[in-house]
N, C-alpha and C positions, 0 to 999 in steps of 0.2 A: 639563518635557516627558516627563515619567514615562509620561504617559497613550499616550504614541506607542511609548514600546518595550513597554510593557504591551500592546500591540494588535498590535506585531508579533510579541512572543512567541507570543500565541496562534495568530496566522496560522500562524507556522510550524509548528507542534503538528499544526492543522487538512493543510495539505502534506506534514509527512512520514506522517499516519497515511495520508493520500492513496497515496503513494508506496508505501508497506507495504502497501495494499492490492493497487496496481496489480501489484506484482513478485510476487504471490501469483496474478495472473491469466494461465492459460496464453497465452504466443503462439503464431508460428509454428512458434519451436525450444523446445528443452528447454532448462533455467534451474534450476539446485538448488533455486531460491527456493521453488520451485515446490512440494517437500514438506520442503526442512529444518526446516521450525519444525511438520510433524504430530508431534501426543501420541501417544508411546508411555508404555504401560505395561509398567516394567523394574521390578523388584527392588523391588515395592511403591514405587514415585514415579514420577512424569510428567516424560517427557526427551523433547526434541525431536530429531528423528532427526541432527539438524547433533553431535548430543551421544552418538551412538551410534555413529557411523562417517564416513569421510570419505565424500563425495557426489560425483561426476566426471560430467560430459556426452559420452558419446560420439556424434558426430556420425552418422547427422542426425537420430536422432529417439531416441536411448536414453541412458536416466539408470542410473549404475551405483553402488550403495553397497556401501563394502568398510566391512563390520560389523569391530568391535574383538573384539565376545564374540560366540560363538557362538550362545549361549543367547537371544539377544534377536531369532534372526533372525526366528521363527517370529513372533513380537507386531508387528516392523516392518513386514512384509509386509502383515499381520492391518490396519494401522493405516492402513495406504497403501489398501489395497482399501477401509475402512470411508470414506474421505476422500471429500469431495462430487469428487474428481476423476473420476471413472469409470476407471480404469485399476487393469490388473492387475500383479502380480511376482512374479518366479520367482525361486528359489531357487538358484543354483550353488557349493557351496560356502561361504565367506564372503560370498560377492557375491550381491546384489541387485540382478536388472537388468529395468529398468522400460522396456518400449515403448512408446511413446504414438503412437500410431494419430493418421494425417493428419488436420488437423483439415475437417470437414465443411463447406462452404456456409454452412450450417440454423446449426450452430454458431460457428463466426466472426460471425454476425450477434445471436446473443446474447451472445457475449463483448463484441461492441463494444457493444451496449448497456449490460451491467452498469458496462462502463466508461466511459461517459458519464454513468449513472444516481449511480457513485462521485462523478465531476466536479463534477455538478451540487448534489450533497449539501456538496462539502467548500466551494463557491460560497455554496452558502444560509449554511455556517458562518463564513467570511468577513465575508460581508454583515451578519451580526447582530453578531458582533466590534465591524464598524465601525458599527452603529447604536449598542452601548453604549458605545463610547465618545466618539463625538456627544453620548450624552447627560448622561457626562460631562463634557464639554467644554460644554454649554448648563448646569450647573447650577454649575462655576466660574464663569459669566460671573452668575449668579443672585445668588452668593454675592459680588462684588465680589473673586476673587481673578486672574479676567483680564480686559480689558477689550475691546470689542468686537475691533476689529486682532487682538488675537491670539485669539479665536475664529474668523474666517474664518483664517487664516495655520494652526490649527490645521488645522480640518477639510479646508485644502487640503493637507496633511501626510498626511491622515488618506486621505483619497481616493487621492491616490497611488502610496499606499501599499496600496489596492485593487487598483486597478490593476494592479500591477506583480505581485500573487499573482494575480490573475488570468489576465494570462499567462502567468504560470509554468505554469497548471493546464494552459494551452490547449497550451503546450507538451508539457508531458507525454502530455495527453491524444491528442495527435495523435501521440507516436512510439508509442505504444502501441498507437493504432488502426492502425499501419502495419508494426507490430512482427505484431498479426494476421494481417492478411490478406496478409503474407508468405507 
């Protein structure tokens, strides 16, 4: 039964890039997730700003980063503005404080599509998962190393197990679409 955890490993792979994706998509509030992992350029190397200062949420709409070194504030800022987020940061001192402007109508309805259009992609990767190993699963039964019984017993293992990342996705996908248009 190699073929079943070989199929759920990749599922899972397919879900959590899912998930990395989703927490990188603005909602309603602010979310460190949101810029810790942009590339700055420090000291000749590429540091994620999670690696350049701590990150704090102030309520309700601003993101605060208290910088370690002084010198990097200037490129974090640079890196934040250059980011497909649209938003801007100001400098006060150590701190870097990020306001993100209410999110629009127009906008919340492309957010929720990119996140459906994620859904539907990590869905199609699922789905091919469990086609190759179907067809695994059809060419042990070829080779005389299982016998019919347990090919269907297989592929209902296998579907399942579809199934069940499936709604995992729908889950997700629905706190996120609600996490939106909060």
């Amino acid at each position: 039964m190699d073929i079943i955890k070989d199929l759920e490993f990749h599922m899972n792979k397919a879900i959590e890039y899912f998930m990395e994706q989703l927490s990188g998509i603005r909602g309603g509030r602010p979310t460190p997730k949101l810029i810790e992992d942009i590339s700055v350029d420090y000291l000749e190397q590429k540091l994620s700003i999670k690696q350049l200062g701590s990150i704090s949420v102030i309520p309700p709409r601003e993101i605060q980063i208290s910088v370690w070194d002084k010198q990097c504030l200037a490129n974090i800022v640079k890196a934040i503005e250059s980011s497909n987020l649209n938003i801007s940061a100001n400098i006060e001192g150590n701190l870097i404080r990020i306001n993100l402007p209410p999110l629009s109508q127009e906008r919340r309805l492309e957010l929720v599509k990119v996140v459906k259009k994620e859904a539907e992609e990590t869905k199609i990767k699922i789905r091919s998962s469990r086609d190759e190993t179907n067809k695994k699963i059809n060419h042990q039964l070829e080779q005389d190393e299982i016998n019919k019984d347990d090919k269907f017993r297989l592929k209902e293992k296998v579907q399942k197990l579809v199934d069940e990342k499936n709604k995992e996705i729908e889950t997700a996908l629905g706190n996120k679409v609600k996490e939106i248009e909060d």
